[in-house]
MIDRENZA-342630 format. One record per residue (C-alpha): residue number from 1; residue in three letters; chain; x, y, z. Coordinates in pm, whole numbers, plus 50000, padded with zeros to 5 digits. Layout:
% MIDRENZA-342630
(NUM; 'ALA'; 'A'; (X; Y; Z));
...
This chain:
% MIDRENZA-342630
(1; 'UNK'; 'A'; (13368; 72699; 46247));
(2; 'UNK'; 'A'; (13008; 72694; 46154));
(3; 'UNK'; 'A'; (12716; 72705; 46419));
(4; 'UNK'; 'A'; (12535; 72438; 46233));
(5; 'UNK'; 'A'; (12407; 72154; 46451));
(6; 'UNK'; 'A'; (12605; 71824; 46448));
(7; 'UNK'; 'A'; (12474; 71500; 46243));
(8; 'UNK'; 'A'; (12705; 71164; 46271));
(9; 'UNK'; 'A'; (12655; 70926; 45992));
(10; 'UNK'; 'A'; (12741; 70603; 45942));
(11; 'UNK'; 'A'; (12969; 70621; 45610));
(12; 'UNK'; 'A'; (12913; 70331; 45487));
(13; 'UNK'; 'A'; (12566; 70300; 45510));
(14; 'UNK'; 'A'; (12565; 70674; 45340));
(15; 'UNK'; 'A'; (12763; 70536; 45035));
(16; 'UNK'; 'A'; (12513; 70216; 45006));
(17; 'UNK'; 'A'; (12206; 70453; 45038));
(18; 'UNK'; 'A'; (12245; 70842; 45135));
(19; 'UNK'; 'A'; (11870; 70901; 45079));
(20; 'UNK'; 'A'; (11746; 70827; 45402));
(21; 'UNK'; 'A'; (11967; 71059; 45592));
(22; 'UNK'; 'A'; (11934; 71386; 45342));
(23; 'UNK'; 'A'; (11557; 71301; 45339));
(24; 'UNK'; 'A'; (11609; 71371; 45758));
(25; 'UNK'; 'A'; (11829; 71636; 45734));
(26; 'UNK'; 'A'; (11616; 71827; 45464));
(27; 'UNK'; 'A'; (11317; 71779; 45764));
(28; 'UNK'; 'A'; (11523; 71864; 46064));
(29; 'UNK'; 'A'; (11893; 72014; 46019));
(30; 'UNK'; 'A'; (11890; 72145; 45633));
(31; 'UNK'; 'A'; (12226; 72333; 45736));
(32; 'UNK'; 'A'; (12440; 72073; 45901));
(33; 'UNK'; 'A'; (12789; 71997; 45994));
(34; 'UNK'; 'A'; (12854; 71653; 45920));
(35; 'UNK'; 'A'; (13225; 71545; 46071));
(36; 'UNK'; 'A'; (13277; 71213; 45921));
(37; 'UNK'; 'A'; (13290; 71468; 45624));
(38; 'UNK'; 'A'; (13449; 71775; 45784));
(39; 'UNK'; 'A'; (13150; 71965; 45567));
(40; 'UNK'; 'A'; (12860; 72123; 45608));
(41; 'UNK'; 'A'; (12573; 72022; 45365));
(42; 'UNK'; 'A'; (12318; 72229; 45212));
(43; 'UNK'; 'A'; (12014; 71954; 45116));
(44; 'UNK'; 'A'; (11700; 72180; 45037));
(45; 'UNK'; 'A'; (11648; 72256; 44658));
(46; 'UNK'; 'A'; (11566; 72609; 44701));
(47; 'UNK'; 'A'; (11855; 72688; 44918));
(48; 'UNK'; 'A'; (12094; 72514; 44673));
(49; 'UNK'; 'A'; (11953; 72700; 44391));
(50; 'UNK'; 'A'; (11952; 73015; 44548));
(51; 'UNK'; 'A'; (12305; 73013; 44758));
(52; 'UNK'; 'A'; (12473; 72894; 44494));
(53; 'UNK'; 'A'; (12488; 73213; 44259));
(54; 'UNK'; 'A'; (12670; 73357; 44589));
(55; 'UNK'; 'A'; (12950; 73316; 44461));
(56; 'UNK'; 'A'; (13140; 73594; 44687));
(57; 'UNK'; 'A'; (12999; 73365; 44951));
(58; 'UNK'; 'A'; (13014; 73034; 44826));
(59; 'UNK'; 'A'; (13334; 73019; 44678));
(60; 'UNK'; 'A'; (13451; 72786; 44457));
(61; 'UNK'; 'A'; (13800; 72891; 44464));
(62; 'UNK'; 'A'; (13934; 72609; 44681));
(63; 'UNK'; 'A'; (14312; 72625; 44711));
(64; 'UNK'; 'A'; (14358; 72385; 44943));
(65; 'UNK'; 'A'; (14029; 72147; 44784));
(66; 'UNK'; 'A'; (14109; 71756; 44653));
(67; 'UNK'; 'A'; (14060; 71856; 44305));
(68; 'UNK'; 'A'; (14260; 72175; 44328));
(69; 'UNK'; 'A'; (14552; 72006; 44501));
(70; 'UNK'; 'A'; (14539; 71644; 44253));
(71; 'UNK'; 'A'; (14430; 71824; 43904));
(72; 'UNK'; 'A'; (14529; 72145; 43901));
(73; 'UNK'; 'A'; (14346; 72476; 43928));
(74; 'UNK'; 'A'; (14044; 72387; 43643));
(75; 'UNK'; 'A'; (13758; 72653; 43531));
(76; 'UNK'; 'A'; (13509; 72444; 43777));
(77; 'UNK'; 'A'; (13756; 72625; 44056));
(78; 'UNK'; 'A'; (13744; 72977; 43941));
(79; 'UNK'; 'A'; (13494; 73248; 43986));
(80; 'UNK'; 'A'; (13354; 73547; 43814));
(81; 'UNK'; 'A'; (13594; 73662; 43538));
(82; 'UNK'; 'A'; (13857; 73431; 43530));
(83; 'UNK'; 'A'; (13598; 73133; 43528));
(84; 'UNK'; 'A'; (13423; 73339; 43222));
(85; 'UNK'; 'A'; (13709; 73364; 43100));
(86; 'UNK'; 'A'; (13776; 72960; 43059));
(87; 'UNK'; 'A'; (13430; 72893; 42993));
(88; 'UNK'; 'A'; (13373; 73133; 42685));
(89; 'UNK'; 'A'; (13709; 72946; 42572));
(90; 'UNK'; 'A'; (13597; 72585; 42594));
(91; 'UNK'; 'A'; (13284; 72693; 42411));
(92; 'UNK'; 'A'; (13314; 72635; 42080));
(93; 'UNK'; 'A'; (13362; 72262; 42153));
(94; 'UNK'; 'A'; (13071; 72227; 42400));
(95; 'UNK'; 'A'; (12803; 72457; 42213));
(96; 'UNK'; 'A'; (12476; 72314; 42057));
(97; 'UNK'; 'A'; (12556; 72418; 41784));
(98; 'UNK'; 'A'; (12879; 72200; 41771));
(99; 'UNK'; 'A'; (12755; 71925; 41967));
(100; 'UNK'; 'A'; (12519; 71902; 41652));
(101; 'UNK'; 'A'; (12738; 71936; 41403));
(102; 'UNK'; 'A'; (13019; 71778; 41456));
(103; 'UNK'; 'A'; (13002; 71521; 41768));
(104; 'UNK'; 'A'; (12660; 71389; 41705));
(105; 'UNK'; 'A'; (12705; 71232; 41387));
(106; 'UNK'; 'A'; (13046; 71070; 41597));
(107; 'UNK'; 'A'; (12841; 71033; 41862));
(108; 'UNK'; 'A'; (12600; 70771; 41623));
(109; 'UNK'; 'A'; (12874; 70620; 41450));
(110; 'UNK'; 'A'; (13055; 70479; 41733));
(111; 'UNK'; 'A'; (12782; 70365; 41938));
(112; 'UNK'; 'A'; (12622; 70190; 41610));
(113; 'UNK'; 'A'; (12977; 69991; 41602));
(114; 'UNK'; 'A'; (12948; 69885; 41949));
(115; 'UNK'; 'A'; (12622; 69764; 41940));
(116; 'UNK'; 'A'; (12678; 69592; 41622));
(117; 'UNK'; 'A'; (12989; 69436; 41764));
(118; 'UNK'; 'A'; (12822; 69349; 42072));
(119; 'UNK'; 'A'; (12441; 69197; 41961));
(120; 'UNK'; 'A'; (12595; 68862; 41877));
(121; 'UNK'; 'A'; (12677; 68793; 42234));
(122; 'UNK'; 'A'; (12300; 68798; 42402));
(123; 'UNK'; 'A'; (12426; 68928; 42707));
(124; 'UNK'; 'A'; (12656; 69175; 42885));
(125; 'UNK'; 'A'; (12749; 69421; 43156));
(126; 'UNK'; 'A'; (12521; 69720; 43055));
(127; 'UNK'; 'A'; (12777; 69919; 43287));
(128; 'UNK'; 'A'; (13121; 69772; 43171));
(129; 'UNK'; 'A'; (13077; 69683; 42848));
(130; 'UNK'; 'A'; (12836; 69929; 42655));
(131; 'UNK'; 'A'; (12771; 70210; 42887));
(132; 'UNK'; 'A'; (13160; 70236; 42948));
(133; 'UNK'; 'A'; (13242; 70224; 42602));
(134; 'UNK'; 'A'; (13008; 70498; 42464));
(135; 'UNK'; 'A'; (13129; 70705; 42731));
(136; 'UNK'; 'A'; (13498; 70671; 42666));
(137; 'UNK'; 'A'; (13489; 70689; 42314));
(138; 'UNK'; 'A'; (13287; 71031; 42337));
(139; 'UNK'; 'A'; (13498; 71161; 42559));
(140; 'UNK'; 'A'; (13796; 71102; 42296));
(141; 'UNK'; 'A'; (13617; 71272; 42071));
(142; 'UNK'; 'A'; (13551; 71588; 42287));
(143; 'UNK'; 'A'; (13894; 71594; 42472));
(144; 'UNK'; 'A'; (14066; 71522; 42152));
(145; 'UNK'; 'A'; (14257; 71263; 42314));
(146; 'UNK'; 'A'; (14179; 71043; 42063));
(147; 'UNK'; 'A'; (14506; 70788; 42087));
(148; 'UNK'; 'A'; (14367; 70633; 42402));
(149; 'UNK'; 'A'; (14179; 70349; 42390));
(150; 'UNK'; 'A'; (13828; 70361; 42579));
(151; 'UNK'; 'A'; (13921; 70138; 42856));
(152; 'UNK'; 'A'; (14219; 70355; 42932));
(153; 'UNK'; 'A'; (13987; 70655; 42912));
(154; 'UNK'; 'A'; (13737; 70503; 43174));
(155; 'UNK'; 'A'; (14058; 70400; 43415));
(156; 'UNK'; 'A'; (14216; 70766; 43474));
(157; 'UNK'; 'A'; (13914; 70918; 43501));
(158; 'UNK'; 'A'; (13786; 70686; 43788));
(159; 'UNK'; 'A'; (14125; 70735; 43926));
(160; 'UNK'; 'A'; (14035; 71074; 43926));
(161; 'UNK'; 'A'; (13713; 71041; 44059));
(162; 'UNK'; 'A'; (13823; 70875; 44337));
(163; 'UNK'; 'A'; (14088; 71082; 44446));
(164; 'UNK'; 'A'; (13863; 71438; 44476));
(165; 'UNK'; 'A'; (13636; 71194; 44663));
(166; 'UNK'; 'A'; (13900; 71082; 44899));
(167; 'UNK'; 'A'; (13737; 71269; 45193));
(168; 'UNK'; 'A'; (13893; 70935; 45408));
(169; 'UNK'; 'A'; (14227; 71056; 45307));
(170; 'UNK'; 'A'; (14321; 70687; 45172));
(171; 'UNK'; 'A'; (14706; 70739; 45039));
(172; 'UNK'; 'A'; (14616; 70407; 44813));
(173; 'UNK'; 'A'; (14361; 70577; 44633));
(174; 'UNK'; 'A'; (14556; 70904; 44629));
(175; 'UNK'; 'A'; (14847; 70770; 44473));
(176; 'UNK'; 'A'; (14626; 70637; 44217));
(177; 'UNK'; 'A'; (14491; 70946; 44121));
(178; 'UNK'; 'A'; (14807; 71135; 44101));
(179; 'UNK'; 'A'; (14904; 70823; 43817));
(180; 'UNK'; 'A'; (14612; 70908; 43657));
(181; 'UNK'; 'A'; (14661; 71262; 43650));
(182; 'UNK'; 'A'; (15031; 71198; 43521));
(183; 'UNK'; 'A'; (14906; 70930; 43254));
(184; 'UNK'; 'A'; (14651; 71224; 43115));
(185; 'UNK'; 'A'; (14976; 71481; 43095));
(186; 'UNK'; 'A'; (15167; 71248; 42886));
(187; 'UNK'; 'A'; (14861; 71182; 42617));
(188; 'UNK'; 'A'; (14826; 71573; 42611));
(189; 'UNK'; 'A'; (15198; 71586; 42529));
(190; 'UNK'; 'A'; (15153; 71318; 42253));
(191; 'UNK'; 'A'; (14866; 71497; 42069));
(192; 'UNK'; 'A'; (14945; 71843; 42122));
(193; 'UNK'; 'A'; (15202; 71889; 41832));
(194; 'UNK'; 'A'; (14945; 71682; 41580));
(195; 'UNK'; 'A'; (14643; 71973; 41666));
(196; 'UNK'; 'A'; (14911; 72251; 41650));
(197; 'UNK'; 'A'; (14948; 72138; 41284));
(198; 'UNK'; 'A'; (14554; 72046; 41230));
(199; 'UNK'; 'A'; (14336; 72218; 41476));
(200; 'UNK'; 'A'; (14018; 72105; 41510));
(201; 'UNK'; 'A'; (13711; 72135; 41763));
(202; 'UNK'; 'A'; (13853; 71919; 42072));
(203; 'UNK'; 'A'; (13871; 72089; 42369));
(204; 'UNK'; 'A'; (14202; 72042; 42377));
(205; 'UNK'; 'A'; (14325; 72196; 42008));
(206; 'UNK'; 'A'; (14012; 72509; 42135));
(207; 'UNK'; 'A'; (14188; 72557; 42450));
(208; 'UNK'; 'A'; (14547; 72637; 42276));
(209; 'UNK'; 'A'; (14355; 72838; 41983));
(210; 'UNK'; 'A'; (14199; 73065; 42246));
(211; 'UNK'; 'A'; (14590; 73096; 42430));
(212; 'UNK'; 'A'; (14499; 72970; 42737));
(213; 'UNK'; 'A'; (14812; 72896; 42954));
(214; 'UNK'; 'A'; (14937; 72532; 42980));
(215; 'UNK'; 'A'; (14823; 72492; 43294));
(216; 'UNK'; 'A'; (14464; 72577; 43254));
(217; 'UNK'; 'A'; (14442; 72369; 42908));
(218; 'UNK'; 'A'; (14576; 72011; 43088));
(219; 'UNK'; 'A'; (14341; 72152; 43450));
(220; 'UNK'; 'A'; (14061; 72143; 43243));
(221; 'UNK'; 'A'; (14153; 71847; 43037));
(222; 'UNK'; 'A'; (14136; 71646; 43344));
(223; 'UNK'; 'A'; (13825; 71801; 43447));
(224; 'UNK'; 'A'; (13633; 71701; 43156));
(225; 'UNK'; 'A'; (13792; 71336; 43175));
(226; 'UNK'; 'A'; (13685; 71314; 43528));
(227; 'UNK'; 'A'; (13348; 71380; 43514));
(228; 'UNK'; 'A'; (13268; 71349; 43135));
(229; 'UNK'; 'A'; (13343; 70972; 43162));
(230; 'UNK'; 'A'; (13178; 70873; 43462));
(231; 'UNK'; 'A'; (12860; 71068; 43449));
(232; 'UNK'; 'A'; (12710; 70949; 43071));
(233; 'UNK'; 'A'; (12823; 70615; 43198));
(234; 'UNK'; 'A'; (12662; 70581; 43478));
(235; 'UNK'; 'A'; (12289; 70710; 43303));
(236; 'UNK'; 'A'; (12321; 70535; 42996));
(237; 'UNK'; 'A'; (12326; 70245; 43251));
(238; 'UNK'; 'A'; (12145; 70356; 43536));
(239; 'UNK'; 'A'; (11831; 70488; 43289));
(240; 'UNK'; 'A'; (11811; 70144; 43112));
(241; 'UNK'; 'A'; (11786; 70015; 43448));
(242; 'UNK'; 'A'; (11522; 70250; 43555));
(243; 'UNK'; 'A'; (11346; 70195; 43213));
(244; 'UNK'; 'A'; (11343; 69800; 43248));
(245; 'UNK'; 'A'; (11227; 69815; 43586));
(246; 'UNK'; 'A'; (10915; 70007; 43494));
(247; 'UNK'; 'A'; (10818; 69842; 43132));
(248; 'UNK'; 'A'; (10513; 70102; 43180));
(249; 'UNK'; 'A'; (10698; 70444; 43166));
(250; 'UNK'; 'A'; (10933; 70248; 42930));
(251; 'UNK'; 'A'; (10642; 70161; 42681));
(252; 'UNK'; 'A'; (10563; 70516; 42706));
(253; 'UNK'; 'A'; (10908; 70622; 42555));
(254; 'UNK'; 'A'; (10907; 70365; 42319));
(255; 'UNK'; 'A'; (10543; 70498; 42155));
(256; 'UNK'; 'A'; (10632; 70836; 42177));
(257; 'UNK'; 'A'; (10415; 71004; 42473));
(258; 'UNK'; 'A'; (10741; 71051; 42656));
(259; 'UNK'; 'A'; (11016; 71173; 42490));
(260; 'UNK'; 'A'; (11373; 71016; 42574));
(261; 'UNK'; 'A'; (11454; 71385; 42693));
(262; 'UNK'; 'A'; (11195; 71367; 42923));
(263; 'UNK'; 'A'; (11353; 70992; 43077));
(264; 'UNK'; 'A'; (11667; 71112; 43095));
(265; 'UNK'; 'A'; (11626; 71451; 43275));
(266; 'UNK'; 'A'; (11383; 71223; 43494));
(267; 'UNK'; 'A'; (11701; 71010; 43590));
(268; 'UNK'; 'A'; (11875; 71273; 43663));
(269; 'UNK'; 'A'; (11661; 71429; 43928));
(270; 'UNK'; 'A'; (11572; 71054; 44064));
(271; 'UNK'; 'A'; (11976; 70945; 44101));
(272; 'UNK'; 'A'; (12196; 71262; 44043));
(273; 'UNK'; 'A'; (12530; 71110; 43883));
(274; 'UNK'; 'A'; (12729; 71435; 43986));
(275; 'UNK'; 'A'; (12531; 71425; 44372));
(276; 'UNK'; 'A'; (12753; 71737; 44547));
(277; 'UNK'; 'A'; (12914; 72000; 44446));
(278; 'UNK'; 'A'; (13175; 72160; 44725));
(279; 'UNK'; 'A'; (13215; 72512; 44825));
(280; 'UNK'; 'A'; (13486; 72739; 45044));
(281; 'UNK'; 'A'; (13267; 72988; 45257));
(282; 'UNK'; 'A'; (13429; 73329; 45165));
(283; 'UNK'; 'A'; (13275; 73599; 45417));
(284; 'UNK'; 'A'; (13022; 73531; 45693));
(285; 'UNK'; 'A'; (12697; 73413; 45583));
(286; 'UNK'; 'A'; (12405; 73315; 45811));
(287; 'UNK'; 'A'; (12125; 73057; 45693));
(288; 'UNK'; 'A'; (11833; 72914; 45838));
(289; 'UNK'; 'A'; (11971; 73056; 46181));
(290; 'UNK'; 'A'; (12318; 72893; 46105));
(291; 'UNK'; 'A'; (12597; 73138; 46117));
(292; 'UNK'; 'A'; (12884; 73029; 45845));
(293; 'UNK'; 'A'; (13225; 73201; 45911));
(294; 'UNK'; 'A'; (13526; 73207; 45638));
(295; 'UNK'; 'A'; (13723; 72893; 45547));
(296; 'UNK'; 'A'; (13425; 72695; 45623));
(297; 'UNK'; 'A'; (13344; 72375; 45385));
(298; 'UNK'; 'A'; (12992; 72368; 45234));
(299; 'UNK'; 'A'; (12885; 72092; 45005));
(300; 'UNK'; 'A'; (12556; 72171; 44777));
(301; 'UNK'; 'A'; (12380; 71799; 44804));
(302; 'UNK'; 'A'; (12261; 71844; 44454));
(303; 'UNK'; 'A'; (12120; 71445; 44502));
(304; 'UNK'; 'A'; (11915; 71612; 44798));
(305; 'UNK'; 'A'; (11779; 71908; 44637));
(306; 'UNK'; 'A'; (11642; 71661; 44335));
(307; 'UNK'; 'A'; (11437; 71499; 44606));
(308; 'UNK'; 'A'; (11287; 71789; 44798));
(309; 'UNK'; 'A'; (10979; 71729; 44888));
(310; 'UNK'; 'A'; (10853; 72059; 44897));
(311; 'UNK'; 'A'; (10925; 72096; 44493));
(312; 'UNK'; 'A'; (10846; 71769; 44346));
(313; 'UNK'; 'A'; (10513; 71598; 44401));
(314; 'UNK'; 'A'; (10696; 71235; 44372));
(315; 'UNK'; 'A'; (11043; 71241; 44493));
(316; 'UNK'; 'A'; (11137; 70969; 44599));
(317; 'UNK'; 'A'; (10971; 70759; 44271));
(318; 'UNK'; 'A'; (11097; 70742; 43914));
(319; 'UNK'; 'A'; (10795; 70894; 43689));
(320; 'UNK'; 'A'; (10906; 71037; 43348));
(321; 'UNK'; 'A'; (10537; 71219; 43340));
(322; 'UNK'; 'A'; (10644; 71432; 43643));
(323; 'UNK'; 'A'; (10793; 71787; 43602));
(324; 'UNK'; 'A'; (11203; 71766; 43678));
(325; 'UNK'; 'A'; (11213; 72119; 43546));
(326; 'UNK'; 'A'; (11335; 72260; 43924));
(327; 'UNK'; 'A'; (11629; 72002; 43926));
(328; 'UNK'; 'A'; (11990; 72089; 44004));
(329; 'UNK'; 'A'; (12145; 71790; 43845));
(330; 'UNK'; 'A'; (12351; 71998; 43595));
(331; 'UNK'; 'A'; (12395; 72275; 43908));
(332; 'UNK'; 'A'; (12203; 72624; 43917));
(333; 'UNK'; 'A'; (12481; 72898; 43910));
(334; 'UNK'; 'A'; (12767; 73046; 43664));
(335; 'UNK'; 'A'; (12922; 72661; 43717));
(336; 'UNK'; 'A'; (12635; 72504; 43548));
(337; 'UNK'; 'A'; (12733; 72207; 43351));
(338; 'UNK'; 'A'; (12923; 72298; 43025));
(339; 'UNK'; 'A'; (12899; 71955; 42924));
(340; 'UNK'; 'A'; (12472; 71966; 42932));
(341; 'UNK'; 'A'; (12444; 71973; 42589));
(342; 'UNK'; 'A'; (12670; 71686; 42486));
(343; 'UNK'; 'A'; (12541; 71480; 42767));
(344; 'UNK'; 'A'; (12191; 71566; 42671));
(345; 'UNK'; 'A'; (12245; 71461; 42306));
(346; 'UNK'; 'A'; (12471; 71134; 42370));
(347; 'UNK'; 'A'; (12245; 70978; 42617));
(348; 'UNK'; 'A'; (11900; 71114; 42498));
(349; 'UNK'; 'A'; (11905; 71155; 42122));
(350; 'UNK'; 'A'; (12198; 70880; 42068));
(351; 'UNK'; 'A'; (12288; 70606; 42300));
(352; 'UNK'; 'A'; (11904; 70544; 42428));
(353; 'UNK'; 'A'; (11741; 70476; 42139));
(354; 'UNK'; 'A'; (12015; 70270; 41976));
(355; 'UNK'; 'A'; (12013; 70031; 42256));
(356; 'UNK'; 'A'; (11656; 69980; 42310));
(357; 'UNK'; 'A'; (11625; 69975; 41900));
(358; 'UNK'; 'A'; (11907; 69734; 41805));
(359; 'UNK'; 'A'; (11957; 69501; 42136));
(360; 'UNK'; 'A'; (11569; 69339; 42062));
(361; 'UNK'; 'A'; (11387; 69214; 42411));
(362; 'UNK'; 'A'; (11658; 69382; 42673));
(363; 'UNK'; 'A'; (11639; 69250; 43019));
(364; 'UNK'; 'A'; (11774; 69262; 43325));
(365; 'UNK'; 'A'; (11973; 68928; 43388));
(366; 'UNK'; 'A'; (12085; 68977; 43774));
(367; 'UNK'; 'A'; (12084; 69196; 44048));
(368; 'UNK'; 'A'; (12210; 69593; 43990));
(369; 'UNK'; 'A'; (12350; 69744; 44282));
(370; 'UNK'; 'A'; (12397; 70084; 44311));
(371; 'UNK'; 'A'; (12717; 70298; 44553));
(372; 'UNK'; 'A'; (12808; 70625; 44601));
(373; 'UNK'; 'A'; (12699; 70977; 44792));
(374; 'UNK'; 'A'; (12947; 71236; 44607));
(375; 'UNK'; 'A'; (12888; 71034; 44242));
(376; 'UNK'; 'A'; (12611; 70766; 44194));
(377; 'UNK'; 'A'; (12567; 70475; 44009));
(378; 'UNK'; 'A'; (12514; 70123; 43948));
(379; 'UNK'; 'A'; (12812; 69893; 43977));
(380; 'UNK'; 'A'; (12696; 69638; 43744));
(381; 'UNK'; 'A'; (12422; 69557; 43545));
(382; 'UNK'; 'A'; (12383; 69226; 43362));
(383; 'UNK'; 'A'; (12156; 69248; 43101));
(384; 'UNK'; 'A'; (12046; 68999; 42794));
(385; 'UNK'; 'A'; (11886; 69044; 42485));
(386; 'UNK'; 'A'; (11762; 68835; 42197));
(387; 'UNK'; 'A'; (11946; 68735; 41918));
């Protein structure tokens, strides 16, 4: 057990709003043992940055770990060689150069068809009903899962979600995660003979070209379902939220002194979809004074770090003129995002634009709440537009 002081929270109100309480433990107790967690979270930038590249400290090997235990032993829970390994595998579907080549002109096509589908309505759920869908159908694209429909793809991967969030230990929302997880076997089984006979640049048909064992292929299936849905989702979404409630930084996208790059990495430091990233302490460590012994649990509050006040001038404001250059919001070791460059091009050069181009006069048309500490986002968000 760790040394680090002892901060109670209120869980709820952390879920509702977890700003507040990293903001005081970044000031006061930046190594601290939180119980209604059973963690202890790292919240300044620097130390995030730096402590994560430990890898011989910071594991992420997690045996006994929610996603470990529900999904299988992925790449995201593997260090130094054997996570090479994986990664170097999975690249050929997740490079730039593939991600423009082959999945942005999908990427265009699909999200042209939804808004065209969709503009005759005047109004929607940003959230549920475009945001969702781009997501999902990308993600059938990438996985190679492409059978599913994108509602179904949206559904195990929250079930997912969930369940490696299920700190409470809530058998409901277990359970639902392990028929998730089963659900995402039996599409693997269904496609696998088809890209035996036609391979093709999903991860899935890479995966089996490179000879990874079963195992790994359907761990880090589920992997990229589980965050790769949830994540574009919730930025295509939250950003048009962010935009419309500051028509001034939005005006500056729109003429072209900002670039939709710049808004979207913005976003991303401001509300960090993926807000944590967990850790097994491997050998003792001490840190700020805390002493860390083996076994520990450590979770890097990437959200936290993206606020810092000693590394961004504004923290605590959306400003798409300010640098986000220091931000951890893809991570800042050998586990940085593989996805970055798909996400970058789907929500920056893709879904964006198309939606404030071909939805004329977007608005919010309610109120957009927003939940979550391990991933963020907003809940709803009904919007209108004129037609």
């Amino acid at each position: 057990m760790s040394t680090a002081p002892v901060v109670s929270i209120d869980l709820a109100a952390f879920w509702a709003d977890p700003y507040p309480v990293l903001k005081r433990l970044r000031a006061e107790a930046p190594v601290a043992f939180v119980p209604e967690l059973g963690a202890t979270l790292l919240t300044r930038r620097d130390d995030i940055f730096v402590n994560e590249k430990k890898i011989e400290v910071f594991s992420s090997d997690q045996p006994g770990g929610l996603m470990t235990v529900l999904m299988g032993q992925n790449m995201m829970r593997k260090d130094g060689a054997a996570h090479q390994a994986e990664r170097k595998a999975i690249f050929p579907t997740v490079s730039p150069k593939t991600v423009r080549d082959t999945w942005k002109a999908q990427f265009q096509a699909f999200t042209a068809g939804i808004l065209e589908e969709i503009r005759p309505q005047g109004q929607a759920d940003m959230l549920r009903d475009i945001a969702m869908r781009i997501s999902g159908e990308a993600l059938k694209c990438i996985t190679g899962l492409t059978q599913i429909p994108w509602a179904e793809m949206d559904r195990v991967s929250q079930g997912m979600m969930d369940g490696i969030a299920n700190y409470a230990g809530d058998p409901a929302v277990e359970a639902r995660c392990n028929e998730a997880t089963a659900a995402i076997d039996r599409y693997i089984d269904e496609r696998m003979p088809v890209l035996r006979k036609a391979p093709d640049a999903s991860l899935l048909s890479v995966q089996r070209q490179a000879g990874l064992p079963d195992a790994a292929i359907r761990a880090n299936v589920k992997l990229a379902i589980s965050g790769g849905q949830n994540e574009p989702r919730d930025v295509i979404a939250g950003l048009a939220w962010a935009l419309l409630t500051h028509p001034d930084q939005l005006a500056m996208v729109r003429d072209g002194r900002v670039s939709w790059l710049q808004a979207f990495e913005e976003y991303g430091r401001w509300i960090a979809p993926v807000a944590m990233s967990p850790r097994r302490v491997a050998q003792r460590h001490v840190l700020h004074g805390v002493t860390l012994e083996p076994g520990d649990r450590v979770f890097l509050m990437f959200s936290s770090g993206n606020r810092d006040e000693s590394v961004f001038a504004r923290p605590d404001v959306f400003d798409v003129t300010q640098d986000s250059g220091p931000a951890v919001t893809f991570g800042a070791g050998p586990h940085f995002c593989a996805g970055a460059w798909a996400s970058r091009c789907l929500i920056a050069e893709v879904a964006m634009p198309m939606i404030f181009e071909r939805l004329p006069g977007l608005r919010l048309a309610g109120d957009v709440p927003f939940g979550g500490w391990a991933f963020r986002g907003p809940l709803r968000m009904p919007v209108a537009w004129d037609v």
